[in-house]
mmCIF file of the N, C-alpha and C atoms, coordinates in Angstrom:
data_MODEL
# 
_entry.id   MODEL 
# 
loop_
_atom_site.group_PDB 
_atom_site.id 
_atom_site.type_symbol 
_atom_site.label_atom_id 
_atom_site.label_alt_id 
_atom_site.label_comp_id 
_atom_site.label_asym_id 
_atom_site.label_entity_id 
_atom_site.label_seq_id 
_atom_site.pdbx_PDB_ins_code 
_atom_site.Cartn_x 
_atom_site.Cartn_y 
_atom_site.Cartn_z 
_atom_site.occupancy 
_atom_site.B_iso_or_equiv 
_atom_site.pdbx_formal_charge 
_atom_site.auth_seq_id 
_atom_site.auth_comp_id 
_atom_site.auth_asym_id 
_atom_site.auth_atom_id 
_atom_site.pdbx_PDB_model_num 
ATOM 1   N N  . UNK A 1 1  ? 127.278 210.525 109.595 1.00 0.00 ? 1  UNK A N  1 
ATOM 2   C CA . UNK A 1 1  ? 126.438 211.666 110.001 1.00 0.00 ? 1  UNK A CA 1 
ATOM 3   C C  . UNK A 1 1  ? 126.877 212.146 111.383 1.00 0.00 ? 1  UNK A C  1 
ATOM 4   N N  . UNK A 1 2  ? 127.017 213.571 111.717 1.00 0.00 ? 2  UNK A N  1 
ATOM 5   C CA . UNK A 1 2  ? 128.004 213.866 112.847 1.00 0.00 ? 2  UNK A CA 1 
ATOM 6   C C  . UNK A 1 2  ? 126.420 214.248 113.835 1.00 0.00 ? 2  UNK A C  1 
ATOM 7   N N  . UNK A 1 3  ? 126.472 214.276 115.093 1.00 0.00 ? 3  UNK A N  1 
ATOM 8   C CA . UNK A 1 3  ? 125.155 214.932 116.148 1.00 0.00 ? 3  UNK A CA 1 
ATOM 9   C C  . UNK A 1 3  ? 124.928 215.809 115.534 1.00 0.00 ? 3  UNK A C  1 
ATOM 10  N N  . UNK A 1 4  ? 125.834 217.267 115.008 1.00 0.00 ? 4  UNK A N  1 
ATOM 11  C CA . UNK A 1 4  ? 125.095 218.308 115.028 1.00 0.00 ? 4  UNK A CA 1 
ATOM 12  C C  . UNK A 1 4  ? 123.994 217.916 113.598 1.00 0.00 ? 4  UNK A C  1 
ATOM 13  N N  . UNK A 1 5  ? 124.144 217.254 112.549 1.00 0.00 ? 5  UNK A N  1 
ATOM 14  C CA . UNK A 1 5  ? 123.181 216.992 111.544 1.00 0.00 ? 5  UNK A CA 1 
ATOM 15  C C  . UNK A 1 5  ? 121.881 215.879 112.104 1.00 0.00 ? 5  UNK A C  1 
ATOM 16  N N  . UNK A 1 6  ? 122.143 215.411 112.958 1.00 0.00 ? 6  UNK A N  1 
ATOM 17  C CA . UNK A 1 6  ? 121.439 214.520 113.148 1.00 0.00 ? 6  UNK A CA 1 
ATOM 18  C C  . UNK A 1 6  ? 120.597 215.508 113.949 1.00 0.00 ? 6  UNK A C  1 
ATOM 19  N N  . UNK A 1 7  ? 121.079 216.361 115.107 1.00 0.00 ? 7  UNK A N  1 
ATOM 20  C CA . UNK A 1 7  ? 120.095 217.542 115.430 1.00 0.00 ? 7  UNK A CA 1 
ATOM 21  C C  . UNK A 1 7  ? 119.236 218.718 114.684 1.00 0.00 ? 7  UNK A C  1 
ATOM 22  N N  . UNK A 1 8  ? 119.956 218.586 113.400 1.00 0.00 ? 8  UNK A N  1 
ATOM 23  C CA . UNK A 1 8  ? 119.110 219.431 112.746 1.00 0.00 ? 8  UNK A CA 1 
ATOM 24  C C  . UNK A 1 8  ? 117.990 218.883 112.486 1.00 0.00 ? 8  UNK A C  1 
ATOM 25  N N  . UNK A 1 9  ? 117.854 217.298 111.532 1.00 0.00 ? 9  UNK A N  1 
ATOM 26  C CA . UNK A 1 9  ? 117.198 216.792 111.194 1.00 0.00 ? 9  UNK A CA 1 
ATOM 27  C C  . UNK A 1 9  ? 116.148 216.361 112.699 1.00 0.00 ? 9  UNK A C  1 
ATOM 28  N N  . UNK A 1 10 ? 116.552 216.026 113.161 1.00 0.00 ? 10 UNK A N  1 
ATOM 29  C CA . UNK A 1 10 ? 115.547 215.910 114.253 1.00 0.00 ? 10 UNK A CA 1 
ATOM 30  C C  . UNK A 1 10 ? 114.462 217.183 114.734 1.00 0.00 ? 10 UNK A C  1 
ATOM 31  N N  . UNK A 1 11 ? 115.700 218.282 114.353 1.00 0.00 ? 11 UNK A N  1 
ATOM 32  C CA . UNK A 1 11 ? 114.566 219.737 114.310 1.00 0.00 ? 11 UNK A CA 1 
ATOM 33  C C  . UNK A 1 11 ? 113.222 219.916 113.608 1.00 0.00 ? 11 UNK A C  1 
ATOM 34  N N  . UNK A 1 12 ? 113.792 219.712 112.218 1.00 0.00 ? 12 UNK A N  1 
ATOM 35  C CA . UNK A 1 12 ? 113.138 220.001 111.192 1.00 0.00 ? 12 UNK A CA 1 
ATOM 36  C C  . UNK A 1 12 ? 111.700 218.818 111.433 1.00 0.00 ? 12 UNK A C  1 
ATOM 37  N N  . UNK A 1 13 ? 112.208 217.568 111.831 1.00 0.00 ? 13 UNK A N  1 
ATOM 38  C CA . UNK A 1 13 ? 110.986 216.584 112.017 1.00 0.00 ? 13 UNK A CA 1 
ATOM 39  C C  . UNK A 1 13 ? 109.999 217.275 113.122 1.00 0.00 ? 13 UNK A C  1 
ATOM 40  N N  . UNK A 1 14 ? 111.052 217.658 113.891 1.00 0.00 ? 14 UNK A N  1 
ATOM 41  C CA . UNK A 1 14 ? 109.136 218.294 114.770 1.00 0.00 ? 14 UNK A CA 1 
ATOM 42  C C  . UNK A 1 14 ? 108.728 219.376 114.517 1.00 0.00 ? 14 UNK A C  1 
ATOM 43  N N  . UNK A 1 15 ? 109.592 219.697 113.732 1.00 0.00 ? 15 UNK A N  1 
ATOM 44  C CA . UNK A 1 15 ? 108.670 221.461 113.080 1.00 0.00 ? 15 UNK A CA 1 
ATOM 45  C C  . UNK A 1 15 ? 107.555 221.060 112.333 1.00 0.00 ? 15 UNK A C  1 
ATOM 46  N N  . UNK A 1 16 ? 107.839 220.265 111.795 1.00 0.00 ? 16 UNK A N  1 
ATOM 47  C CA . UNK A 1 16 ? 107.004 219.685 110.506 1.00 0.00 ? 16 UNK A CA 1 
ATOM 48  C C  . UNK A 1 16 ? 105.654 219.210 111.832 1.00 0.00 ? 16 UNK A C  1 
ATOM 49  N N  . UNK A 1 17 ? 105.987 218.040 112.694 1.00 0.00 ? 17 UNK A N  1 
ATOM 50  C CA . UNK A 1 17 ? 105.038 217.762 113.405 1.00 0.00 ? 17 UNK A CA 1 
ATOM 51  C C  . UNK A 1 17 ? 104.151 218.850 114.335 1.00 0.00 ? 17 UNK A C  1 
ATOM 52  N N  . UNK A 1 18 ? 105.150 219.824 114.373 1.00 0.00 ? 18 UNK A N  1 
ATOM 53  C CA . UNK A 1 18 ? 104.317 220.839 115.104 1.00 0.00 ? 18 UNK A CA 1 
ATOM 54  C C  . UNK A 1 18 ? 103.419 221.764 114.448 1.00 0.00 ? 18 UNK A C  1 
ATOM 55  N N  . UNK A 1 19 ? 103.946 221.771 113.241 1.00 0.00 ? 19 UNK A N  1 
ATOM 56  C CA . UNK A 1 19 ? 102.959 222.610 111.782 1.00 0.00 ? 19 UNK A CA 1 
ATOM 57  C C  . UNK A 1 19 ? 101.900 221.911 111.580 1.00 0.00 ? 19 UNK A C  1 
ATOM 58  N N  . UNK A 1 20 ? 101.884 220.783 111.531 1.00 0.00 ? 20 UNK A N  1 
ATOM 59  C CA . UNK A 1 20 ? 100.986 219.851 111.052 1.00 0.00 ? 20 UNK A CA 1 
ATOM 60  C C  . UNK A 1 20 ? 99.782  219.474 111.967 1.00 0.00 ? 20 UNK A C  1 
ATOM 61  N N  . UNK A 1 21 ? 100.187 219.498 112.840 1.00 0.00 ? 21 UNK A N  1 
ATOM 62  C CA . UNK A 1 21 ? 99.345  219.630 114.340 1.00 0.00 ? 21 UNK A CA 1 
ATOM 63  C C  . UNK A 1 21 ? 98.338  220.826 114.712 1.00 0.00 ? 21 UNK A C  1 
ATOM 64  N N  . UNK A 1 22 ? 99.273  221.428 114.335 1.00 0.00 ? 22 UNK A N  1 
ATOM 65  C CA . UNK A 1 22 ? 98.857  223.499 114.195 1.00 0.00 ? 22 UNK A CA 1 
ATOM 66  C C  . UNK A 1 22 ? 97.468  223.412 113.360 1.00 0.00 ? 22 UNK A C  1 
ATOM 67  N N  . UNK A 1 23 ? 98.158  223.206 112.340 1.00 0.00 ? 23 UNK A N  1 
ATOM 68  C CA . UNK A 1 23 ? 97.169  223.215 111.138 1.00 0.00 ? 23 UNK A CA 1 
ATOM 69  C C  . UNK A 1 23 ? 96.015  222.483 110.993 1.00 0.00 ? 23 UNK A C  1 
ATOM 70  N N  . UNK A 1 24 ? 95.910  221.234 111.625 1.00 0.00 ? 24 UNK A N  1 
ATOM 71  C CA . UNK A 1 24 ? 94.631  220.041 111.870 1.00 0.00 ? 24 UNK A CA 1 
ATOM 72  C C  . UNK A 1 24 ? 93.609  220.817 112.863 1.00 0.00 ? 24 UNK A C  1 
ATOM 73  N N  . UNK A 1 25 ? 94.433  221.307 114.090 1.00 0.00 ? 25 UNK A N  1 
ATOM 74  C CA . UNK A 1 25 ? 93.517  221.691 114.926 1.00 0.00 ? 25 UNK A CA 1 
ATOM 75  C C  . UNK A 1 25 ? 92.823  223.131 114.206 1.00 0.00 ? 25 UNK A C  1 
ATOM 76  N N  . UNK A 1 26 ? 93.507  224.186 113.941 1.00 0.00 ? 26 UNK A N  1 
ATOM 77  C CA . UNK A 1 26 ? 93.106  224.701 113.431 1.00 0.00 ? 26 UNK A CA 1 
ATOM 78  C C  . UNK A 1 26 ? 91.623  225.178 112.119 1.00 0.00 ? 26 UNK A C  1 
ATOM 79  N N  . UNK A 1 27 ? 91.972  223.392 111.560 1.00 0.00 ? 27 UNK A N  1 
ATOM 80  C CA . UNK A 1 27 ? 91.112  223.514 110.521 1.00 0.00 ? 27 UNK A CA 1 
ATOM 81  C C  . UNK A 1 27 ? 89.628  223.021 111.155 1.00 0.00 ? 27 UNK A C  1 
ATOM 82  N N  . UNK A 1 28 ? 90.525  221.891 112.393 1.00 0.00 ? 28 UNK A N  1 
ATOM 83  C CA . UNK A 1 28 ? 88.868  221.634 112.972 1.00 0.00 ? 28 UNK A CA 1 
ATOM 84  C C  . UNK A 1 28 ? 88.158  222.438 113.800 1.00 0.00 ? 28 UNK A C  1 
ATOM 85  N N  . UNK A 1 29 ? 88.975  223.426 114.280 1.00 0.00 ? 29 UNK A N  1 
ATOM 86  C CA . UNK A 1 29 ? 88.169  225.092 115.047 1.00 0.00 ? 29 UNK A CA 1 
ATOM 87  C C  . UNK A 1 29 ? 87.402  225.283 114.158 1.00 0.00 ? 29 UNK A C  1 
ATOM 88  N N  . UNK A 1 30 ? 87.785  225.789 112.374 1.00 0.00 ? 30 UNK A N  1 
ATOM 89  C CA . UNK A 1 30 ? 87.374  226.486 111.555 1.00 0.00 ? 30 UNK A CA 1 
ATOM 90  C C  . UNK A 1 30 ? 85.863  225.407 111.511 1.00 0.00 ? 30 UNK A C  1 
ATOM 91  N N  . UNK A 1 31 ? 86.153  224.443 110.974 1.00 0.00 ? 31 UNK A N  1 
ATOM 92  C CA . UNK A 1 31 ? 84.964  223.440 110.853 1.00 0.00 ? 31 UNK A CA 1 
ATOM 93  C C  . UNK A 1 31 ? 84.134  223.305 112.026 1.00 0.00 ? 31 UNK A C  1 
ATOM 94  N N  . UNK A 1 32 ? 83.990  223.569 112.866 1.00 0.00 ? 32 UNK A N  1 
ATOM 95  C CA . UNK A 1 32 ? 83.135  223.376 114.093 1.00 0.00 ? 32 UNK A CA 1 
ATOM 96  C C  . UNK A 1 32 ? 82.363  224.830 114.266 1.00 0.00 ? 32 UNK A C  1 
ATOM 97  N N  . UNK A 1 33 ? 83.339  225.777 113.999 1.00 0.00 ? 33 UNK A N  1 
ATOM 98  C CA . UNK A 1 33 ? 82.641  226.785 114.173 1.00 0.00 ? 33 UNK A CA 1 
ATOM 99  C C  . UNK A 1 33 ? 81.950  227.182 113.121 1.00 0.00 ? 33 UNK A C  1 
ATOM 100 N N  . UNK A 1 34 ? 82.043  226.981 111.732 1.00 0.00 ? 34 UNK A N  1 
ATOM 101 C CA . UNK A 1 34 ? 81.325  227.080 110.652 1.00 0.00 ? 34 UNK A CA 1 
ATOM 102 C C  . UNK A 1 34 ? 79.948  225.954 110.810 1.00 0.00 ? 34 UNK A C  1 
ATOM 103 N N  . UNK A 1 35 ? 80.125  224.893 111.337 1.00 0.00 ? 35 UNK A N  1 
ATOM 104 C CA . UNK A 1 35 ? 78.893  224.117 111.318 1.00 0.00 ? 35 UNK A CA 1 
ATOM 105 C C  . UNK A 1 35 ? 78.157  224.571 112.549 1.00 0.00 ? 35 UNK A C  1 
ATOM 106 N N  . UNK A 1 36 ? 78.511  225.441 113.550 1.00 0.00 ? 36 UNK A N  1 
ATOM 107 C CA . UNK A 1 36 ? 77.867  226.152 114.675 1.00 0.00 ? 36 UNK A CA 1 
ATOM 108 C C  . UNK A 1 36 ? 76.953  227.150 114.059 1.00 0.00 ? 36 UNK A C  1 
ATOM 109 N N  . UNK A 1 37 ? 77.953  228.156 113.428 1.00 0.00 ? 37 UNK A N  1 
ATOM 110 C CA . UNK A 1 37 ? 76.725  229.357 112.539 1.00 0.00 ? 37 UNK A CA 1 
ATOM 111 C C  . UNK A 1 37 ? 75.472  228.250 111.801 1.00 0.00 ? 37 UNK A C  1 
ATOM 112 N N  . UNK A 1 38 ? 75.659  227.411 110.893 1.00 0.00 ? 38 UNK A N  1 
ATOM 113 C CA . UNK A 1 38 ? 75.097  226.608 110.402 1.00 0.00 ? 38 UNK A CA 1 
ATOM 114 C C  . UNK A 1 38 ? 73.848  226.392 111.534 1.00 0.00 ? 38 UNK A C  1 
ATOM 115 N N  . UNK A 1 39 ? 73.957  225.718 112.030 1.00 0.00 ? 39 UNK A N  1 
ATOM 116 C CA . UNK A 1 39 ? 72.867  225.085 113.104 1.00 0.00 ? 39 UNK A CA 1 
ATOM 117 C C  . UNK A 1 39 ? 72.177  226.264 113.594 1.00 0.00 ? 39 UNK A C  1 
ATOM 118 N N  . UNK A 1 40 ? 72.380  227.491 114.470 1.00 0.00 ? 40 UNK A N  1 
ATOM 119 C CA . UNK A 1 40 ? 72.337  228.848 114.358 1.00 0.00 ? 40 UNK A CA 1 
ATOM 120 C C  . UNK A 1 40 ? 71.001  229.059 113.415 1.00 0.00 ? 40 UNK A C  1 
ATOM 121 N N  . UNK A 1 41 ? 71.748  229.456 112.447 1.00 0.00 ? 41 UNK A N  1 
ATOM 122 C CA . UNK A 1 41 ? 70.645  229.790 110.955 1.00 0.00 ? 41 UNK A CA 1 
ATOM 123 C C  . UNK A 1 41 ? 69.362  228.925 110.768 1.00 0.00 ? 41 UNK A C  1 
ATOM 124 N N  . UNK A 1 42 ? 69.364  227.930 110.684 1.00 0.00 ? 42 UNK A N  1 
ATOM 125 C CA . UNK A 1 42 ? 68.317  226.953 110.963 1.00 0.00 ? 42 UNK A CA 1 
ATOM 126 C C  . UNK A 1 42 ? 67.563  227.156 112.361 1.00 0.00 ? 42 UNK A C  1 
# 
């Protein structure tokens, strides 16, 4: 395996970690703020 593949692959691993990260926080904005209206309404 030559650096430049080994740099790709190393790319692609934190894209993935950075998507994935993205996406968690994201979902727990969505969830916090949906259980905010919630409490709200009550």
């Amino acid at each position: 395996m030559s650096s430049q593949e080994l740099d790709r692959g190393t790319d692609a691993i934190i894209k993935q970690a950075i998507i994935h990260m993205y996406n968690s926080l994201l979902r727990f904005v969505i969830f916090n703020n949906y259980r905010g209206e919630s409490y709200k309404e009550i």
